[in-house]
VOGU-3710 file (C-alpha; in Angstrom, 3 decimals, decimal comma):
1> xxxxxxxxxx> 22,940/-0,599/-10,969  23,844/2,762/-8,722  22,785/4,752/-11,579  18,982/2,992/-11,939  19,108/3,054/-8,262  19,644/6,515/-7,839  15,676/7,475/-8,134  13,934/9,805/-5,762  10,821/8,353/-4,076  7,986/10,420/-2,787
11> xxxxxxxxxx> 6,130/8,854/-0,229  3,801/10,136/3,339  1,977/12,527/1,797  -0,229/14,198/3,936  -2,200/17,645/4,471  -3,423/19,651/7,118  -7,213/19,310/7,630  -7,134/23,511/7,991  -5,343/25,497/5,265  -3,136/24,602/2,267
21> xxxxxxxxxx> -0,509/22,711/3,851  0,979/19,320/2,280  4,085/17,319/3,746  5,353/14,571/2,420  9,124/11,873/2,827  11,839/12,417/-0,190  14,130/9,535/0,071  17,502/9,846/-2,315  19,494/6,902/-1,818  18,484/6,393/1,679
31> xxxxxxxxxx> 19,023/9,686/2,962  15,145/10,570/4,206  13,969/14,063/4,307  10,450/15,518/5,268  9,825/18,444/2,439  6,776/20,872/2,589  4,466/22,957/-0,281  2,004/25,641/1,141  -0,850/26,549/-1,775  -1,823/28,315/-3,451
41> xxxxxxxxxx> 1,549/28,087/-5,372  2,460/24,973/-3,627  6,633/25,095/-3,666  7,797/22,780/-2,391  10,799/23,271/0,489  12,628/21,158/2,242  12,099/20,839/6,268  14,557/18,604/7,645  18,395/18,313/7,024  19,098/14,792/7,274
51> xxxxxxxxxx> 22,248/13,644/5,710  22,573/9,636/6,510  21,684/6,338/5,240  21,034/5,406/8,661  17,804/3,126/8,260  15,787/5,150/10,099  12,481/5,389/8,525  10,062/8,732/8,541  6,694/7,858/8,846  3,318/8,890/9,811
61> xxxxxxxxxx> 3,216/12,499/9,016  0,812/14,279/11,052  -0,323/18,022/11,238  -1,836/19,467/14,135  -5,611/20,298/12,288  -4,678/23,886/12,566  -1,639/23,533/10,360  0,805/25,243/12,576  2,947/22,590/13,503  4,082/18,943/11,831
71> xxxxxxxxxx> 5,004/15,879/13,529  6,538/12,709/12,225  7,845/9,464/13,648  11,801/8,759/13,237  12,808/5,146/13,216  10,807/1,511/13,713  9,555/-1,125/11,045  6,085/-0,234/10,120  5,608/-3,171/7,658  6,228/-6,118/10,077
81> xxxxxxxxxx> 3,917/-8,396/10,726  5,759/-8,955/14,506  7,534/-7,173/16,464  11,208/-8,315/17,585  12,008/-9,810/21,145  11,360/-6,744/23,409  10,119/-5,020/20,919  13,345/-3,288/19,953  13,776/-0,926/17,129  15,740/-2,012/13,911
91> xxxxxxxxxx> 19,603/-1,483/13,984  20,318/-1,931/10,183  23,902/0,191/10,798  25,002/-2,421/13,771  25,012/0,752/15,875  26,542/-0,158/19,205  23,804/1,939/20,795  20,542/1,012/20,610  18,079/2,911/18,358  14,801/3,933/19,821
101> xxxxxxxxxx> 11,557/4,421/17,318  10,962/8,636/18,421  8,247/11,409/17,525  9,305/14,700/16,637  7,794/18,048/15,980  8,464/20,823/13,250  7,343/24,156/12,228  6,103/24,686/8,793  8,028/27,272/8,804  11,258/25,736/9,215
111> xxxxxxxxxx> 13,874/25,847/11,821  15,111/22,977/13,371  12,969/19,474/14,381  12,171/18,754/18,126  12,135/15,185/19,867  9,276/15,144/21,983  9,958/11,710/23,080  9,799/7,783/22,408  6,515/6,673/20,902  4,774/6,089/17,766
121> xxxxxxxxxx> 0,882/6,871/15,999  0,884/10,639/16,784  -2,902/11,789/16,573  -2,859/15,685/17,087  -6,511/16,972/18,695  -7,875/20,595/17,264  -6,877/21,732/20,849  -2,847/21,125/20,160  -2,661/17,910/22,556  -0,069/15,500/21,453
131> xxxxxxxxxx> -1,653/11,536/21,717  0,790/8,867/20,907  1,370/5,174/21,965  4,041/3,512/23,683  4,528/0,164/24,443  0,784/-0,124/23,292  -0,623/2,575/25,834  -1,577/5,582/25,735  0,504/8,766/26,281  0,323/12,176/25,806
141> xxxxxxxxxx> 2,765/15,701/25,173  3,484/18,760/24,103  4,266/19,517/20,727  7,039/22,451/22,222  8,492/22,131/25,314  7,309/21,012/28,248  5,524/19,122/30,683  7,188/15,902/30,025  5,721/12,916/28,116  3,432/10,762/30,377
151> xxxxxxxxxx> 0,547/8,092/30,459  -2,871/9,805/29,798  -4,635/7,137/30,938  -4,729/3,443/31,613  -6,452/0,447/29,759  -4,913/-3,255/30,090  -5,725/-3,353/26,438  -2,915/-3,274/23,540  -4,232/0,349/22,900  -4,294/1,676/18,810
161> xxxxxxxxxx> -6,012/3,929/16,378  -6,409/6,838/17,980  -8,575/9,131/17,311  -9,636/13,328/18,903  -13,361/13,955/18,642  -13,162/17,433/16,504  -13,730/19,691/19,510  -10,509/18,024/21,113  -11,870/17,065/24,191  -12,081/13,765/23,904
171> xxxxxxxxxx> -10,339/10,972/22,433  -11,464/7,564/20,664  -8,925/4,092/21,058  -9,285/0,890/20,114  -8,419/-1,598/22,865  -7,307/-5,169/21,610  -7,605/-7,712/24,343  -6,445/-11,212/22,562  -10,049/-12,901/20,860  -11,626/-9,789/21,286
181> xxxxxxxxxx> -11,470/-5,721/20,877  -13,338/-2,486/22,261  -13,552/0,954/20,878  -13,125/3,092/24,042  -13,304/6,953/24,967  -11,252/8,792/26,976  -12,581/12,111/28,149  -10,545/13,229/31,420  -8,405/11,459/34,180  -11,484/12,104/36,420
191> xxxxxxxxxx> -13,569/10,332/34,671  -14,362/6,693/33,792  -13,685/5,343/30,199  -16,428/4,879/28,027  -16,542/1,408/26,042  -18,617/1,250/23,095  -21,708/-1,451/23,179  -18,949/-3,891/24,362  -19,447/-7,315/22,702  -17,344/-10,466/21,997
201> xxxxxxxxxx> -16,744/-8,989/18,484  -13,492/-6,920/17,711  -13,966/-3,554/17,000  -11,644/-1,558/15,151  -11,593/1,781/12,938  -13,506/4,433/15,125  -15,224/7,541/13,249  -16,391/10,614/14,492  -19,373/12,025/13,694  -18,700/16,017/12,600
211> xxxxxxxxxx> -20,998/17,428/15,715  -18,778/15,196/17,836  -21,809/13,238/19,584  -21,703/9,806/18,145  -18,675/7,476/16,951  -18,754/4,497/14,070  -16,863/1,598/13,588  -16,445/-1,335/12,672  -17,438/-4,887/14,261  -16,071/-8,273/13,503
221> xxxxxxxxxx> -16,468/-11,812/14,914  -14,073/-12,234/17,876  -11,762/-15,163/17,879  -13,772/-18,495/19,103  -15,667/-21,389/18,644  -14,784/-24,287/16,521  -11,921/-24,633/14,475  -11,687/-22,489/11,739  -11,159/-24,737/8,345  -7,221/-24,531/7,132
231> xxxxxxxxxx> -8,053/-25,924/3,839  -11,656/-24,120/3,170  -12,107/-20,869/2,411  -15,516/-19,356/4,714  -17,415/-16,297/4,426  -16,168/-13,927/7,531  -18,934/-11,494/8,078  -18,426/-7,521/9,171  -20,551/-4,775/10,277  -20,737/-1,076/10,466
241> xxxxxxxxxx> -22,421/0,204/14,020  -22,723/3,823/15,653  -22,732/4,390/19,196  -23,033/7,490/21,314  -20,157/8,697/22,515  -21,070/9,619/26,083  -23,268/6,681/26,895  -21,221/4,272/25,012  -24,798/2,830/23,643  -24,719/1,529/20,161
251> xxxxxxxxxx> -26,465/0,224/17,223  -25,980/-1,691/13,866  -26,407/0,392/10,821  -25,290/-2,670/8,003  -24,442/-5,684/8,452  -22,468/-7,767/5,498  -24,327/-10,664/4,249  -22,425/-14,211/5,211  -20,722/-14,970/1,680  -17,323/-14,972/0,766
261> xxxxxxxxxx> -18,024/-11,792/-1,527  -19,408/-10,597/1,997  -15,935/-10,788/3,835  -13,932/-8,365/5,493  -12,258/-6,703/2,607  -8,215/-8,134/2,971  -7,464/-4,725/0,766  -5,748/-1,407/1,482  -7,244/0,027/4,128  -9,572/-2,276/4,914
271> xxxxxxxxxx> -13,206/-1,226/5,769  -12,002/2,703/4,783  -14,347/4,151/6,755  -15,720/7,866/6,504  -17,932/9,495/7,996  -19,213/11,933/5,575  -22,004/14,952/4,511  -25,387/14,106/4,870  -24,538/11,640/7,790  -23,616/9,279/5,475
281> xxxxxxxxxx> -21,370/6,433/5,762  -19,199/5,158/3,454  -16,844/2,006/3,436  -15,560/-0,124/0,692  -16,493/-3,958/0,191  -16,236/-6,492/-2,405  -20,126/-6,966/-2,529  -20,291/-7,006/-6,316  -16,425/-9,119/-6,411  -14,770/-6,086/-6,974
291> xxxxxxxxxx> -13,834/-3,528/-3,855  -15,648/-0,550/-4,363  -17,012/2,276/-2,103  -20,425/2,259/-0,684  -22,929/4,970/0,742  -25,377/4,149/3,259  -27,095/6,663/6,114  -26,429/6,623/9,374  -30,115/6,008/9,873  -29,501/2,537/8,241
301> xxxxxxxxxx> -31,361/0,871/5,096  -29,726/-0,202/1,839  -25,923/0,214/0,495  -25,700/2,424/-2,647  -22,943/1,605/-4,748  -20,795/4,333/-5,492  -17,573/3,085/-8,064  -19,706/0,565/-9,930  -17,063/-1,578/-13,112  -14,726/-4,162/-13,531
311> xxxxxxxxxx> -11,910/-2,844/-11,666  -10,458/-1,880/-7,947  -10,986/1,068/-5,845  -7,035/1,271/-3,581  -6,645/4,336/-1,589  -8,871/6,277/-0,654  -9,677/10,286/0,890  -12,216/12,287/1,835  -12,569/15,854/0,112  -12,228/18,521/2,555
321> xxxxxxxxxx> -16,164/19,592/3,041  -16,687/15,407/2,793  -19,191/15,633/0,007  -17,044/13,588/-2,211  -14,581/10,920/-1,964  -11,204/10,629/-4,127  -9,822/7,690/-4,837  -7,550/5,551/-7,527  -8,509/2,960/-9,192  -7,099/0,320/-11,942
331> xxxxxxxxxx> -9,284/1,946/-14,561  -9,188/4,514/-17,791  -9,364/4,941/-21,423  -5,743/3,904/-21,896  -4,696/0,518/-23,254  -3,410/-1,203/-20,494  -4,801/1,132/-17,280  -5,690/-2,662/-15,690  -2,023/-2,144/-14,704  -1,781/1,502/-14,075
341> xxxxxxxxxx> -4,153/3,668/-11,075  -5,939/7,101/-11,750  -7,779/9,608/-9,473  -11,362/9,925/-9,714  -13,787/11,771/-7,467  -17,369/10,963/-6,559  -20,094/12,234/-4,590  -20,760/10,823/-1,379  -24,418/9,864/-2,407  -24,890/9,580/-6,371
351> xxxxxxxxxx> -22,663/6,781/-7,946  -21,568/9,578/-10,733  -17,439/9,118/-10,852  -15,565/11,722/-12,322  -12,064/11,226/-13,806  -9,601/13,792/-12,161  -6,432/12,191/-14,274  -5,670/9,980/-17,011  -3,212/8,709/-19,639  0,133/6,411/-19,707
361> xxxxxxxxxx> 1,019/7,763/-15,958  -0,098/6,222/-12,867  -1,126/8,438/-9,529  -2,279/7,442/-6,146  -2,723/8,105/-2,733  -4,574/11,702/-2,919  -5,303/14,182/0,148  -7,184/17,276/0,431  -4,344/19,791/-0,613  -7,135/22,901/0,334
371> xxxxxxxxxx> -10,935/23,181/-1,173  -10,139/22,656/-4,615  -7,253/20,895/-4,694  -5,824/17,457/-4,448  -2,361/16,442/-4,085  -0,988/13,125/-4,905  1,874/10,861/-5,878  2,557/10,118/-9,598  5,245/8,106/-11,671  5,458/6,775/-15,128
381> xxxxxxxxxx> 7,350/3,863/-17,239  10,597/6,217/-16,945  9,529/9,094/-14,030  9,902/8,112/-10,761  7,271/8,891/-7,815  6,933/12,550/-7,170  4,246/14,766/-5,885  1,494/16,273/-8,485  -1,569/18,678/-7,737  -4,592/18,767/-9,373
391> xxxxxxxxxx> -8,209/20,613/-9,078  -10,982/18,908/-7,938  -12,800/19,489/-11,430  -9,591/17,474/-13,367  -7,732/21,219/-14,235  -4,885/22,527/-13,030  -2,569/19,606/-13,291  1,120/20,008/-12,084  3,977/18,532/-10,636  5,745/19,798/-7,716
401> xxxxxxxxxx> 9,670/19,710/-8,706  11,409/18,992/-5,345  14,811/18,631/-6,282  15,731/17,756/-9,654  16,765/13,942/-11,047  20,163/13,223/-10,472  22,504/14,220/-13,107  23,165/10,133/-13,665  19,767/8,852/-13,631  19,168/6,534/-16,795
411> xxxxxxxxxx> 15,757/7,891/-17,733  15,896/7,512/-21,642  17,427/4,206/-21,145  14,603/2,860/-18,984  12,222/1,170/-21,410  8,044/0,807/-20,823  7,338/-2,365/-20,193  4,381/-3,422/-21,980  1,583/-5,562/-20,937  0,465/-9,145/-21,723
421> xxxxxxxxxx> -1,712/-12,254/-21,064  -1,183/-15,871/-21,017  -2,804/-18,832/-19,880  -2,806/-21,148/-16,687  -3,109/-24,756/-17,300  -6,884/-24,556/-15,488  -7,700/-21,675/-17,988  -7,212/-18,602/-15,715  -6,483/-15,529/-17,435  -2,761/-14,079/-16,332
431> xxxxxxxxxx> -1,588/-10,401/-16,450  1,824/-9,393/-16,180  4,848/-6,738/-17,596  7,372/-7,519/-20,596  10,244/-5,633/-20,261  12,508/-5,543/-23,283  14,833/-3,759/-25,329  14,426/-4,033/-28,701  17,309/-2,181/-29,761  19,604/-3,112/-27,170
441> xxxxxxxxxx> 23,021/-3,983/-28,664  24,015/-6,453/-26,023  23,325/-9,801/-27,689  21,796/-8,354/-30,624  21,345/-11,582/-33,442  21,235/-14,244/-30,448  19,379/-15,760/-28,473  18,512/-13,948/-25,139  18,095/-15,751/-21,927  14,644/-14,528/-19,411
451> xxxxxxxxxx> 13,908/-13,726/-16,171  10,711/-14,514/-14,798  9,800/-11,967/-11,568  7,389/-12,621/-8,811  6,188/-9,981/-6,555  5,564/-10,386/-2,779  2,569/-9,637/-0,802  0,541/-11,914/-2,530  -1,978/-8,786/-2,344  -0,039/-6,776/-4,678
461> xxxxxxxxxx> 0,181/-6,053/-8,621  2,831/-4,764/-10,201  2,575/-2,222/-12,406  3,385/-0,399/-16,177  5,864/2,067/-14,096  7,131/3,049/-10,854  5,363/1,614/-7,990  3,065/3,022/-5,028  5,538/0,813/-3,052  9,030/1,352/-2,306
471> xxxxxxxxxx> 9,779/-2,030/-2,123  8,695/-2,772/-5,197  9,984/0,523/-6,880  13,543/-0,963/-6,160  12,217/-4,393/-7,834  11,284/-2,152/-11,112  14,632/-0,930/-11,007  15,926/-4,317/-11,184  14,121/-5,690/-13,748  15,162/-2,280/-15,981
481> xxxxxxxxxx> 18,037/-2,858/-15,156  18,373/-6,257/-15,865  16,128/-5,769/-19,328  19,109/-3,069/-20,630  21,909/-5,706/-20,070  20,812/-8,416/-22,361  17,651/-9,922/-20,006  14,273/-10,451/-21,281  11,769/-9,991/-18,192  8,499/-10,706/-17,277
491> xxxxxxxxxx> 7,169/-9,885/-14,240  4,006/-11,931/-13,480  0,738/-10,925/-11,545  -0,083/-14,105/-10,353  -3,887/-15,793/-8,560  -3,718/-14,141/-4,918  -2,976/-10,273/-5,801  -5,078/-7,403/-6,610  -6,523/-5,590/-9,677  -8,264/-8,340/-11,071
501> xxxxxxxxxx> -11,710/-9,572/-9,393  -12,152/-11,052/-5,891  -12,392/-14,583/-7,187  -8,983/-13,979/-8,565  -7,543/-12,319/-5,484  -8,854/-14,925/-3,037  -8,619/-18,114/-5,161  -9,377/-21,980/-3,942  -6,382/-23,889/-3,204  -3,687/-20,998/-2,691
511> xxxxxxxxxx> -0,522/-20,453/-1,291  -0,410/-22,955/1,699  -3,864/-24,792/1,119  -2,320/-25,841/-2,307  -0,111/-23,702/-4,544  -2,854/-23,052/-7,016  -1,279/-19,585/-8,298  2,295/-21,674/-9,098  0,300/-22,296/-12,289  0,397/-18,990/-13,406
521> xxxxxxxxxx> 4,196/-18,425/-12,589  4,427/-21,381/-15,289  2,644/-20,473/-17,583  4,644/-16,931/-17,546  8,134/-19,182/-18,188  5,992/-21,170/-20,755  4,990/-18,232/-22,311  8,572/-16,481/-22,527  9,625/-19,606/-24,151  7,633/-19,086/-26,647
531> xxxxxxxxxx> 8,979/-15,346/-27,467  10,973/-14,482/-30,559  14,568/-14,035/-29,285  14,343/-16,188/-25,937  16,800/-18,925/-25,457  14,030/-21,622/-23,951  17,082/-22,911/-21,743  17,972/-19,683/-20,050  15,161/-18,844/-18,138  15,515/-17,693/-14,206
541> xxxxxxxxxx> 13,408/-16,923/-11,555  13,516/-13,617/-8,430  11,945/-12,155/-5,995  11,007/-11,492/-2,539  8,710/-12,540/0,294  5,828/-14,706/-1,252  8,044/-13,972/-4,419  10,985/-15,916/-2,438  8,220/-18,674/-1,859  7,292/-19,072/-5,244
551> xxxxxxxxxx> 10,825/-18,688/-6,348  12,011/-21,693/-4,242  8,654/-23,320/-5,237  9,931/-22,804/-8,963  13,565/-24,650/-8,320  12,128/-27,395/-6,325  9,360/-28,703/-9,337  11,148/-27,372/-11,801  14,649/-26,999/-12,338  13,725/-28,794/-15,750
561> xxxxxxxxxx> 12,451/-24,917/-17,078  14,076/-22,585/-14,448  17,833/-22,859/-14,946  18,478/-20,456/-11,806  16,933/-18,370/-9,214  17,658/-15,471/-6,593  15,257/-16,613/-3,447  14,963/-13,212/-1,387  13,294/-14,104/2,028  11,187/-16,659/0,739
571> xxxxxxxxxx> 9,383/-18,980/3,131  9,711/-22,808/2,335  8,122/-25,023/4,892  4,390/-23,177/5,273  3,951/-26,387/7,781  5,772/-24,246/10,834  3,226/-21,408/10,346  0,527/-24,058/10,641  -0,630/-22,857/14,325  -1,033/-19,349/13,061
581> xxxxxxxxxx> -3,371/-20,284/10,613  -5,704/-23,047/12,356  -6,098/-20,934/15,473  -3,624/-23,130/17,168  -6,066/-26,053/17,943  -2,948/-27,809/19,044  -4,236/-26,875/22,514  -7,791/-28,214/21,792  -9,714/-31,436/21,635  -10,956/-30,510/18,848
591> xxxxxxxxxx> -8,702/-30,329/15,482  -10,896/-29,291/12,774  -9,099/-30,355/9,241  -5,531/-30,085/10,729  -3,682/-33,775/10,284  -5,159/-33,032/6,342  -3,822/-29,313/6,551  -0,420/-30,547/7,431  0,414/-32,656/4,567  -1,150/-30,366/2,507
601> xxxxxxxxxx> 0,832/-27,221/3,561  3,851/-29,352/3,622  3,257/-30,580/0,125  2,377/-27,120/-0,725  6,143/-25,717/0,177  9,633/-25,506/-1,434  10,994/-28,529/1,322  8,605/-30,997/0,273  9,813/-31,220/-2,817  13,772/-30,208/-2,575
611> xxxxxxxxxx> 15,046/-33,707/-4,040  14,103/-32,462/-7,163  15,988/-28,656/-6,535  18,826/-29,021/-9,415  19,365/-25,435/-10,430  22,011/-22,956/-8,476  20,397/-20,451/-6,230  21,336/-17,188/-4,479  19,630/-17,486/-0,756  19,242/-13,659/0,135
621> xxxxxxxxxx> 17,711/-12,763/4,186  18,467/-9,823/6,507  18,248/-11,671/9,802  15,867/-9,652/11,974  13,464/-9,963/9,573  9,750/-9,450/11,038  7,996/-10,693/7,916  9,351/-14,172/7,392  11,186/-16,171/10,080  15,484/-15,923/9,000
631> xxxxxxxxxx> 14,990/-19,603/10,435  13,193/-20,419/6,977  16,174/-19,594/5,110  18,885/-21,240/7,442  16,346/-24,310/6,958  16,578/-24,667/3,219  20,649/-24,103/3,477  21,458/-27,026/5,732  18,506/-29,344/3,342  20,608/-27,768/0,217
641> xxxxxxxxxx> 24,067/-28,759/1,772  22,526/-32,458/2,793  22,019/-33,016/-1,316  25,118/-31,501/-2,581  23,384/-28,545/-4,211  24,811/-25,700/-5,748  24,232/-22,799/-3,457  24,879/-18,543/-2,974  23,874/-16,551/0,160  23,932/-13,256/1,050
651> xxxxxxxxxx> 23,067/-12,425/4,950  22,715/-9,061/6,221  23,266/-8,684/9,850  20,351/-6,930/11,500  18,279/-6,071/8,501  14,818/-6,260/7,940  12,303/-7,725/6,086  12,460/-4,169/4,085  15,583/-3,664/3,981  16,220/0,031/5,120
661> xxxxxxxxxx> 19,526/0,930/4,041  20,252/1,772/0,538  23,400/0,298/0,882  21,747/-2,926/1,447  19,422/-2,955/-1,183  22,123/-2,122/-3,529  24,026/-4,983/-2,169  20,961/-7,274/-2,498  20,233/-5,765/-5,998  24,024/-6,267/-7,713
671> xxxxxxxxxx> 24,333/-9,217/-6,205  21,215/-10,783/-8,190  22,504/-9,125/-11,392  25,297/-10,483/-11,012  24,598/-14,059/-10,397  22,424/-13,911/-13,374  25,029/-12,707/-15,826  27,429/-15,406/-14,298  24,815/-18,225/-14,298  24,091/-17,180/-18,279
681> xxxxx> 26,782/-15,697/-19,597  25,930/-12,468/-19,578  28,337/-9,399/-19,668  26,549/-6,282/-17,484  29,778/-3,805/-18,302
//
C-alpha cells in the first residue's frame, strides 16, 4: 500500500495574467511544495523547501498580474462545508500550539517565502496591493515588508470574492448578510461604498468589465417566503445583471427561465462567469440538460450556445486576449471518454469547439500559460497527475517533468480499469470502472471475492485513471491496490453525480428524499455477481462521505449480498440535517411537507433500518470533521453495540473530513485492505 501510495499529485495550477508564468502544489506523500515553469521552455523549479507531513494545505495560488511576485495560503480546510467552533484552523499533528491558516509571498525567482500575515483569498490588484479576508472582512498588505496588515474597510457583511477592477483602484466584494447578499465596491477610505442595485436577491460572482466602468454578476432569489418543499424538487431561477460601477445602478441582461433545467447550475464553478471580447458574457447552464457554456451581449437578447452534445463542460478558463474559452469536457473519439475529460477551445461567439487533446489520457483544469499556450493537469490509467502544456491550435504537446516517479512506484502493475454498464431495477442506465487483473497469480483457478466502491460528493464521477481530485486519487489507489491482491472492483457512478445528463445528476427521490440512486449501487453488486471468476458470496462494500452513506445504506438492507463493508465518514440518520434542508421551519407556523419529510429522510438512512445490519464493518471518522458531523458515526456505534453487531473503528484525533496527513490516509487506506483480506481470506503479502 506505501508503494501505490507513493504518487505525486499536481494540483493549484495557476498563471500570471502578464507573461509566461505558471505555479502550481506538488504533494509527495504529504510533504507540499509550490514549484514554478517560466515559458517559453517552461522548466519547471521548485520554490519552496518544505520538508513535513504537517497537514498544512497550500492553496489558492495567486500572482500579482504583473508576474513579479506569488502568493499562496499555508494551512485551513478549504473543502468544509463549516467551519469549526471559533473558527480554528485544523491541527491534524495534535500540535500543542495552535495552527493559524497564513498568506505568504514569494519571488519567482526564488529565495526564501515571506508571511505577510493571518488571512485567506489573496486577490492581488495590477497596482501590487495585497486584499485578503480575515475573519470574513476585509484586509489589506504588502506583499514585502511593511506597513502592517490592517482592515481596509468595514462592511457588517461576511465579506468574499474579491475582486481589483484592472486599473487597481478599486475593488469588488461580495457581502453575505444571512437571506440575502450585495456585490459592493470599495474605492478609498474617504469614500462611501458602492452597493450594486441592492435587492432581496443574493448576489455573488462579480466581473469586471475590461475598461473597468461596469461590473456583472450574478443574482439569485434570497432566502424567504414559504417553505421550500423537502420532498419536491423546484425550479430555482438565476440571472446575469450589469451595473455601473460608480453609481452602483444596474440592469438585467438574462434571466433563466423557471424550470428545473433553468436552475442554478449545482456544478463546478457554478455560474463561471466571464466577461469576455466583444462585451460578451458567458456563463454555463444546464438549459439543454447538459451544462454547457453560453454567449450572450452585454446589451442583452438571446443565449447562443457555445459546447452544444451529450456530455459536460467542468472547468473552465478564459484565453488570455478572452476571445475564446478552454475548457474540459467528458467527450472524444475514444471508447470510453464518458469517463475520461479533454481540453477543447471555443470562440467566445461561434459555437465552433476545437479539440486541443485527446486519446486514453484525461486533462483538466487549463490556464492561460502565455498567448499561445495552455497549461494543464493530466493523468492516465497508470500516470499520475502532472502538469502538461499545449498550444492553443492542439500542437506542441508536453509534459513538464517535475521530479521524477519514485523509484518504488508500481506503475506497470497498476492495471486500466475498463468501463461498463448495467441496469437499475427502474431501467436507468449505470456507468462505472472494472478493475481487474487478469493475470494476477493470487487466486488464479478460484473464485475471487468483489468490492463494490462508492464515491462521495454525490456530484462527482470517477474516472478511467487518476483523478482531478485528491481525495479520490487516493481512492484509485485503493481500489489498484486492492484489484492486484486478489480483489475484483467496481467502482460505481451512481444517480446524483456528474457526466451523465441533468436528469441523471438531479434525480427524483434521492439521497434523503428517498434513496433512489441505492438502486444503482445494487445493481453494480448484482452485476459483479454475475462476472466470470466472482465468488457471489464475497462481495464488500467502501467508501467515503455520501460513499460512507451508501455504504452503511448497503449493510443495513442488505447484508444478504454485501458480506462486509469499510463505512468512511458516512452519514446515517439524514433526519438530524432535516433543519438545514427545510429552511428550518421549526421556527414557523408554517411547516410546508416537514412531518412527511421526516419519516421519509429517516426511512431514507442507514438507522432506520439497522435491525437488519448483519455483516462486520470497519467505522472510519477523523473527529473534527467539517463535512459530516463525527456525532453520526459515534451514533451508529452505540445502535451497533445495542444489537450485538460485529464492529471495527478507526478514529483519528483532530482530522478532517479530508484527511491531510499522509500518514493518516495511509492508516485509513491499510486498514481497509486489511479488513478485507481478513473478512475474505485474502493474503495481501
Amino acid at each position: 500500500m506505501a508503494q501505490v501510495l507513493h504518487y505525486p499529485y499536481a494540483s493549484e495550477l495557476a498563471s500570471a495574467e502578464q507573461g509566461d508564468l505558471i505555479a502550481w502544489v506538488r504533494d509527495v506523500d504529504g510533504v507540499r511544495n509550490v514549484w514554478l515553469a517560466r515559458g517559453p521552455a517552461f522548466s519547471p523549479m521548485r520554490l519552496t523547501q518544505y520538508t513535513e507531513d504537517d497537514g498544512q494545505e497550500i492553496t489558492q495560488l495567486t500572482f500579482s498580474p504583473d508576474g513579479s511576485r506569488l502568493v499562496y495560503v499555508r494551512g485551513g480546510d478549504h473543502d468544509a462545508n463549516w467551519p469549526a467552533e471559533g473558527n480554528l484552523a485544523p491541527d491534524p499533528t495534535s500540535s500543542p500550539e495552535q495552527p493559524v491558516t497564513t498568506i505568504w509571498s514569494i519571488s519567482p525567482t526564488g529565495g526564501s517565502p515571506q508571511k505577510i500575515a493571518e488571512g485567506d483569498t489573496p486577490a492581488i490588484s495590477s497596482r501590487g496591493q495585497l486584499a485578503y479576508t480575515k475573519e470574513d472582512h476585509v484586509w489589506t498588505a504588502a506583499l514585502e515588508g511593511e506597513p502592517k496588515p490592517e482592515r481596509l474597510f468595514f462592511d457588517r457583511g461576511k465579506d468574499s470574492d474579491l475582486r481589483w477592477s484592472p486599473d487597481g483602484s478599486r475593488l469588488a466584494f461580495v457581502s453575505t448578510r444571512g437571506d440575502h447578499a450585495f456585490v459592493g465596491v470599495y474605492a478609498a477610505k474617504n469614500e462611501p461604498l458602492i452597493y450594486l442595485a441592492p435587492s432581496t436577491g443574493t448576489d455573488v460572482s462579480p466581473r469586471w468589465s475590461p475598461d473597468g466602468t461596469h461590473i456583472a454578476f450574478v443574482r439569485r432569489r434570497g432566502d424567504g417566503g414559504p417553505p421550500q418543499p423537502i420532498l419536491k424538487q423546484i425550479p430555482h431561477p438565476w440571472s446575469i445583471w450589469v451595473a455601473d460601477a460608480r453609481s452602483g445602478s444596474g440592469r438585467t441582461v438574462w434571466q433563466s427561465p423557471d424550470t428545473l433545467a433553468g436552475s442554478y447550475p449545482d456544478v463546478e464553478g457554478q455560474a463561471n462567469l466571464h466577461w469576455a471580447a466583444g462585451d460578451r458574457l458567458i456563463f454555463l447552464a444546464y438549459l439543454d440538460e447538459w451544462p454547457h457554456l453560453y454567449s450572450v451581449a452585454v446589451a442583452g437578447g438571446s443565449p447562443l450556445l457555445l459546447t452544444p452534445g451529450t456530455f459536460m463542460v467542468e472547468h473552465v478558463a478564459a484565453s488570455r486576449d478572452r476571445h475564446f474559452m478552454i475548457y474540459d469536457a467528458n467527450t472524444g473519439a475514444t471508447a470510453g471518454d464518458h469517463d475520461r475529460r479533454h481540453l477543447f477551445r471555443v470562440p467566445v461567439d461561434r459555437a465552433t469547439p476545437v479539440a486541443l487533446t485527446s486519446g486514453d489520457a484525461l486533462e483538466w483544469r487549463p490556464v492561460s500559460a502565455a498567448g499561445e499556450r495552455i497549461a494543464f493537469v493530466a493523468s492516465g490509467a497508470q500516470q499520475p497527475p502532472s502538469i502538461g502544456i499545449v498550444g492553443l491550435d492542439g500542437a506542441h504537446r508536453s509534459r513538464l517533468d517535475a521530479g521524477k516517479l519514485p523509484a518504488d512506484f508500481p506503475l506497470a502493475q497498476l492495471v486500466a480499469p475498463q468501463p461498463v454498464t448495467f441496469q437499475a431495477a427502474d431501467g436507468t442506465l449505470v456507468h462505472g470502472q472494472l478493475f481487474e487483473h487478469t493475470e494476477q497469480p493470487a487466486n488464479r483457478g478460484s473464485s475471487k471475492p468483489a468490492i463494490i466502491f462508492v464515491h462521495g460528493g454525490p456530484p462527482r464521477q470517477m474516472l478511467l485513471g487518476w483523478h482531478y481530485m485528491q481525495y479520490y486519487s487516493n481512492a484509485y489507489a485503493v481500489n489498484q491496490y486492492l484489484a492486484a491482491h486478489g480483489f475484483i472492483v467496481l467502482s460505481v457512478n451512481y444517480r446524483l453525480g456528474i457526466g451523465y445528463g441533468r436528469a441523471f445528476h438531479q434525480p427524483e427521490h434521492a439521497g434523503p428524499a428517498g434513496a433512489s440512486e441505492y438502486q444503482d449501487v445494487l445493481a453494480g453488486a448484482r452485476f459483479v455477481q454475475t462476472l466470470p471468476g466472482v465468488d457471489a458470496k464475497r462481495i464488500g462494500i467502501w467508501g467515503g462521505s455520501y460513499g460512507g452513506y451508501l455504504t452503511g445504506l448497503a449493510l443495513a438492507r442488505n447484508s444478504d449480498i454485501f458480506k462486509a463493508g469499510v463505512d468512511i465518514h458516512g452519514v446515517h440518520d439524514w433526519s438530524r440535517f432535516l433543519g438545514d434542508l427545510g429552511n428550518k421551519p421549526e421556527d414557523r407556523y408554517e411547516k410546508g411537507d416537514r412531518e412527511e419529510a421526516m419519516k421519509v429522510t429517516w426511512d431514507s438512512s442507514p438507522d432506520a433500518s439497522v435491525e437488519g445490519w448483519k455483516s462486520p464493518v470497519l467505522l472510519i471518522q477523523g473527529d473534527d470533521d467539517r463535512n459530516v458531523p463525527f456525532q453520526q458515526t459515534v451514533d451508529l456505534a452505540r445502535r451497533l453495540d445495542l444489537l450485538k453487531l460485529p464492529y471495527e473503528e478507526l478514529v483519528i484525533p483532530n482530522e478532517i473530513h479530508g484527511f491531510l496527513r499522509s500518514a493518516s490516509w495511509q492508516s485509513v487506506d491499510e486498514a481497509t485492505a486489511s479488513f478485507f483480506a481478513r473478512t475474505f481470506g485474502v493474503p495481501t503479502n
